[in-house]
TORLOSE-738108 format. One record per residue: residue in three letters; y negated, x negated, z of N, C-alpha, C, CB in turn. Coordinates in steps of 0.05 Angstrom, whole numbers. Glycine has a CB too. Layout:
R  rest  n_north  n_east    n_up  ca_north  ca_east   ca_up  c_north  c_east    c_up  cb_north  cb_east   cb_up
R   Ala        Y       X       Z         Y        X       Z        Y       X       Z         Y        X       Z
...
This chain:
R  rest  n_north  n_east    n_up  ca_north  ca_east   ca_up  c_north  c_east    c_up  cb_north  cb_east   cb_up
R   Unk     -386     243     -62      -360      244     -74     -357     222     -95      -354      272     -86
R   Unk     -333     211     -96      -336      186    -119     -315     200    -138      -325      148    -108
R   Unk     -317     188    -165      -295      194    -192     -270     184    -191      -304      182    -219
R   Unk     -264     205    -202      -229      197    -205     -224     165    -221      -210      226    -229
R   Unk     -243     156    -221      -241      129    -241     -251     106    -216      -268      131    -273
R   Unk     -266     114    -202      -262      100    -165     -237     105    -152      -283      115    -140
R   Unk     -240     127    -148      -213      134    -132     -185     113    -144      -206      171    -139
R   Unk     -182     119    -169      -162      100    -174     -158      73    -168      -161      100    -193
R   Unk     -184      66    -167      -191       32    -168     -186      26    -134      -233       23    -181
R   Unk     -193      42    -117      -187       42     -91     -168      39     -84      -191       57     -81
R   Unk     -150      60     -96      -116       66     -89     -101      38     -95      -101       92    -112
R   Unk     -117      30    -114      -104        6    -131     -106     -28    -109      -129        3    -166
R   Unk     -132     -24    -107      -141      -43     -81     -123     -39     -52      -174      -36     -73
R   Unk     -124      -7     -50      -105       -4     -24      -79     -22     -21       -95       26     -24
R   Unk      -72     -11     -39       -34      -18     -56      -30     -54     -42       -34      -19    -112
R   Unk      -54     -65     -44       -55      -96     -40      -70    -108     -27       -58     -108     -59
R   Unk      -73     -85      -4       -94      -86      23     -127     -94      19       -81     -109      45
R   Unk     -133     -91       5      -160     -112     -14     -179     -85      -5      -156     -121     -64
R   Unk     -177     -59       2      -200      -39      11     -208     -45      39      -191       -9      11
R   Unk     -237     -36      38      -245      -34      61     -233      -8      72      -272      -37      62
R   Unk     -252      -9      97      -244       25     109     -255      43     101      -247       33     136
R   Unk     -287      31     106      -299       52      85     -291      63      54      -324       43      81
R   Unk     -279      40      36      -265       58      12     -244      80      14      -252       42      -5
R   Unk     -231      69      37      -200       80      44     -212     117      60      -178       50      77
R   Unk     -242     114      69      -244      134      84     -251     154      63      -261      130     107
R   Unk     -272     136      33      -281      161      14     -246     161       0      -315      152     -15
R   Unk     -232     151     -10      -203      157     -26     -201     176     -12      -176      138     -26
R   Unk     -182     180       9      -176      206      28     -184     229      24      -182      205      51
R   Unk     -217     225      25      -240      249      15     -238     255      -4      -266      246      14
R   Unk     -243     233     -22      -231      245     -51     -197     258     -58      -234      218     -69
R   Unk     -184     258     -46      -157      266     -53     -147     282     -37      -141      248     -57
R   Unk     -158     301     -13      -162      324     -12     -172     341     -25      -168      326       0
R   Unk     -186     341     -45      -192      351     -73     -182     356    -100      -203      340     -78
R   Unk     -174     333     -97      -160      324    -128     -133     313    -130      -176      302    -143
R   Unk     -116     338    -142       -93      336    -143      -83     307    -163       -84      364    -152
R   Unk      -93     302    -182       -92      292    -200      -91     257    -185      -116      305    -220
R   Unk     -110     251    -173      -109      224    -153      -93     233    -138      -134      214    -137
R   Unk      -86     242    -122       -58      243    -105      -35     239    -107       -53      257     -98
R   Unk      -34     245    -132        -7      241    -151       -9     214    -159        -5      261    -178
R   Unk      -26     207    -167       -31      166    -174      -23     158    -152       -65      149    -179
R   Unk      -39     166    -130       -30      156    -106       -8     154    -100       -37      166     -90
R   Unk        9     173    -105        45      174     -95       56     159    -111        64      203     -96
R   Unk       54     159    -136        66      141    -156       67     117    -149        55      141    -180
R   Unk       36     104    -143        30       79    -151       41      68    -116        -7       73    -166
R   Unk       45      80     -99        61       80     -71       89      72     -78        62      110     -56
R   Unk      103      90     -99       131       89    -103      136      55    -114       141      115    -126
R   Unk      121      54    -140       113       31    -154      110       5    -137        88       37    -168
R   Unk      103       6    -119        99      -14    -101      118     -19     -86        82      -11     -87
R   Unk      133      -5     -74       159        1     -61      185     -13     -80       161       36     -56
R   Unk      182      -6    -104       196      -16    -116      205     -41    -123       192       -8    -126
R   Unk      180     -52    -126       171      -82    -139      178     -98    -112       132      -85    -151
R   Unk      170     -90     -88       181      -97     -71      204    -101     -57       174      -92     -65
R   Unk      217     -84     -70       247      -85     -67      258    -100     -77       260      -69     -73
R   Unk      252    -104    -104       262     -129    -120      263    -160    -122       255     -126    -136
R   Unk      232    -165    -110       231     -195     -87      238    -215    -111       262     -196     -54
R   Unk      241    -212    -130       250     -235    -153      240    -235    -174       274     -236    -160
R   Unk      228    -263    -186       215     -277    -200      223    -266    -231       220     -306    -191
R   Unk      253    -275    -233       266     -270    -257      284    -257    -263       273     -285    -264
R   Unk      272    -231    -269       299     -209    -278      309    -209    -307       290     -176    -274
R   Unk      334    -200    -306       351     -199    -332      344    -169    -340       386     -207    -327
R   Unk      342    -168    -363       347     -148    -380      350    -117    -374       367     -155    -390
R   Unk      378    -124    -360       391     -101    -352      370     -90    -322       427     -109    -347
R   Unk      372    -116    -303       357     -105    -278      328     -92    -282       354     -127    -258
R   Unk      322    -101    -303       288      -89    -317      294     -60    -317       278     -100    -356
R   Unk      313     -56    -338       312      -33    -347      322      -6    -324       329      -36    -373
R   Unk      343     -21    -309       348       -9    -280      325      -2    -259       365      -27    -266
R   Unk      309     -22    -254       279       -7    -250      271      17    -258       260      -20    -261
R   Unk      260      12    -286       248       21    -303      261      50    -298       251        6    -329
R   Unk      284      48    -306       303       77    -307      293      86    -274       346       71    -312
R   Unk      298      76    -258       291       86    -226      262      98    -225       291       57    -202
R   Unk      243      85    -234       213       93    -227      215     117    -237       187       77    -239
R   Unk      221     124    -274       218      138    -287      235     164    -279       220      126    -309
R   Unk      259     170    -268       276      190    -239      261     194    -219       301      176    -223
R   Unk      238     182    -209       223      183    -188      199     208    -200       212      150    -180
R   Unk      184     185    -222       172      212    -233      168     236    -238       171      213    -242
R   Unk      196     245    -256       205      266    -267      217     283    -238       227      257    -290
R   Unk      225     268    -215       228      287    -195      202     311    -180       238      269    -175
R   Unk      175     290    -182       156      302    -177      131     314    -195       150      288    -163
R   Unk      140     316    -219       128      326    -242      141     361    -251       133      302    -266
């Protein structure tokens, strides 16, 4: 079993294809377990999704905070 302090680092690598399979196979393992990584997991999924949406170099102010406000609605939906 690896720590929730791997597990993260995995998820994190996942997010930016940088895991092997074998990490991707202990994460899984690990987060049938642990609610606590699973929830990183979904977040840092949403987080990615997001950033991706946005596709641009230079945001103003307002579009920051429009993010920002979005992730943070995302959160609070699953908390």
């Amino acid at each position: 079993m690896i720590s929730c302090e791997e597990s993260g680092h995995i998820c994190d690598k996942s997010q930016y294809h940088e895991a092997t399979l074998w990490e991707k196979v202990k994460f899984k393992f690990h987060t049938l377990f642990c609610a606590m990584c699973k929830q990183h997991s979904k977040n840092n999924t949403k987080l990615t999704a997001l950033i991706d949406k946005v596709k641009a170099k230079n945001l103003t102010s307002s579009e920051k905070n429009s993010i920002k406000s979005a992730f943070n609605k995302e959160l609070d939906k699953h908390q």
